[in-house]
C-alpha positions as CSV (number, residue, x, y, z in Angstrom):
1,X,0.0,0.0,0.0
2,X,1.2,3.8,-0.8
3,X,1.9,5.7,2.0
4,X,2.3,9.4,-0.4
5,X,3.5,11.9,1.7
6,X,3.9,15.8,1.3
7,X,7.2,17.0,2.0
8,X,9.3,20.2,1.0
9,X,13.2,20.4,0.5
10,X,15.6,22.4,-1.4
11,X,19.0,23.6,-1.7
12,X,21.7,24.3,1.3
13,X,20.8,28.5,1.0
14,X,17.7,28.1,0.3
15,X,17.9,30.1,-3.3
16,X,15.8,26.2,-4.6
17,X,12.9,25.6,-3.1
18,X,10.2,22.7,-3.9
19,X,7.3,20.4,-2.7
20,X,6.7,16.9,-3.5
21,X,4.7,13.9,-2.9
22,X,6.4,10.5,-2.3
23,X,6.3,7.0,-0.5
24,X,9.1,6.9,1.3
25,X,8.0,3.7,2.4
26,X,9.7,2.3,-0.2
27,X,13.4,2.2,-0.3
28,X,15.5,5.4,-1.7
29,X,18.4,4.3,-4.4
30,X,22.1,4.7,-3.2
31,X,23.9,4.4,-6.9
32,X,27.2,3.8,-6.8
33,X,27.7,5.7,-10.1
34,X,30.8,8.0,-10.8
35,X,28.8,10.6,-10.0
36,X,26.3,9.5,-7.0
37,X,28.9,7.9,-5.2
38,X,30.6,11.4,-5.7
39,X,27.8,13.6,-4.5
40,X,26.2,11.2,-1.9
41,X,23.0,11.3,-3.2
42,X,19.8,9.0,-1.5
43,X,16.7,8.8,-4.7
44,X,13.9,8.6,-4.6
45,X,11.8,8.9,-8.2
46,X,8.4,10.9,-8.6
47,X,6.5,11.9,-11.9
48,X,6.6,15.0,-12.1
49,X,3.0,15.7,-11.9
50,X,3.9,15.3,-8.1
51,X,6.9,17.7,-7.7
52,X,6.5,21.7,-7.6
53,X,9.3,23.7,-8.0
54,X,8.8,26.9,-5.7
55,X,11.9,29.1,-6.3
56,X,15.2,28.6,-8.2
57,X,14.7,27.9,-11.3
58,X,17.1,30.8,-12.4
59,X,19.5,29.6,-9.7
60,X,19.8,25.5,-11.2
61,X,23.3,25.0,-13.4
62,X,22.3,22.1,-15.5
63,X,25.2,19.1,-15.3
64,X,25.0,16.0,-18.3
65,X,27.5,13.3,-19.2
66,X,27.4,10.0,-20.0
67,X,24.2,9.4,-22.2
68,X,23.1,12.7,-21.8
69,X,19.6,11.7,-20.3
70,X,19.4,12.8,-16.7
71,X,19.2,16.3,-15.7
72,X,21.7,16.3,-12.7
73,X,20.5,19.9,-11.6
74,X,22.6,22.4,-8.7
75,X,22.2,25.1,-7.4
76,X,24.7,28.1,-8.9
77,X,25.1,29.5,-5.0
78,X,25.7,26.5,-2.8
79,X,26.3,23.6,-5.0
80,X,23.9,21.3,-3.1
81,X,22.1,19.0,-5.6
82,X,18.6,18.7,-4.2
83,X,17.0,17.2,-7.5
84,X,17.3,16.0,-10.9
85,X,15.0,15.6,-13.9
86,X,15.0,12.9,-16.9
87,X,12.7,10.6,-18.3
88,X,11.4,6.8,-16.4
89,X,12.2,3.3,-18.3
90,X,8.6,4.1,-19.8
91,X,9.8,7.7,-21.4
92,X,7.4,9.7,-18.8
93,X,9.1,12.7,-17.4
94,X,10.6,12.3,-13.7
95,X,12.4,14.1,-10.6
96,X,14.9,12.4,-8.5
97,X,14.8,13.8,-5.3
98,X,17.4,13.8,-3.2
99,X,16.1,12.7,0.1
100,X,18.9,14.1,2.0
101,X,17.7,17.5,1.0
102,X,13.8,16.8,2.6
103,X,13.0,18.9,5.8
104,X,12.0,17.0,8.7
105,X,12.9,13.5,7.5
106,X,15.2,11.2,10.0
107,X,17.8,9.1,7.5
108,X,18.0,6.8,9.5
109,X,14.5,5.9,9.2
110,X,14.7,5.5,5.2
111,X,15.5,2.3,3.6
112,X,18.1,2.2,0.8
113,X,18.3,-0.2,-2.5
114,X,22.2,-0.3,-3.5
115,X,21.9,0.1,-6.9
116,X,24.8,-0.7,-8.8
117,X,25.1,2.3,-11.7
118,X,28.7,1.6,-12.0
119,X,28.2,-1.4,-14.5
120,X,25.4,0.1,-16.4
């Protein structure tokens, strides 16, 4: 059963705001990609009929390599990457959220899937 929660988050100084709606019963990826294992990200994937962006959108420096399909977004002031966008397996639009960056939410409370990006 869903358990879809409201949350907010954003960026380190606050320049990116947002709001969005996920289960985070279900367990956030830790990817082990060059550039996850990098940043430290925890994911959790939402269409993005469920994610507002509130303020930033000016302040995001867009970041790309590899195949060129997710949007691995930052913000220009503090560097913090609090979401991404790109497309699901199914071609419908997504935001990775970056559960570290949610207000209010205990880590050590969220499960984790080890998802190995490195051999993909």
């Amino acid at each position: 059963m869903s358990e879809l929660k409201s949350y907010e988050g954003g960026c380190h100084c606050g320049q990116v705001r947002y709001e969005v709606q996920l289960d985070l019963s279900q367990p956030a990826i830790q990817c082990n990609c060059s550039i996850c294992q990098k940043t430290g990200t925890m994911l959790s994937f939402t269409p993005v009929s469920q994610f507002t962006l509130r303020s930033g959108e000016g302040a995001l420096t867009d970041y790309q390599f590899n195949q060129n399909i997710i949007h691995h977004l930052f913000c220009s002031k503090c560097g913090v990457r609090s979401f991404a966008r790109g497309k699901g397996p199914d071609g419908s639009e997504m935001a990775a959220i970056n559960v570290r960056c949610l207000d209010g939410v205990d880590l050590n409370t969220v499960k984790t899937f080890q998802y190995d990006g490195r051999s993909k």
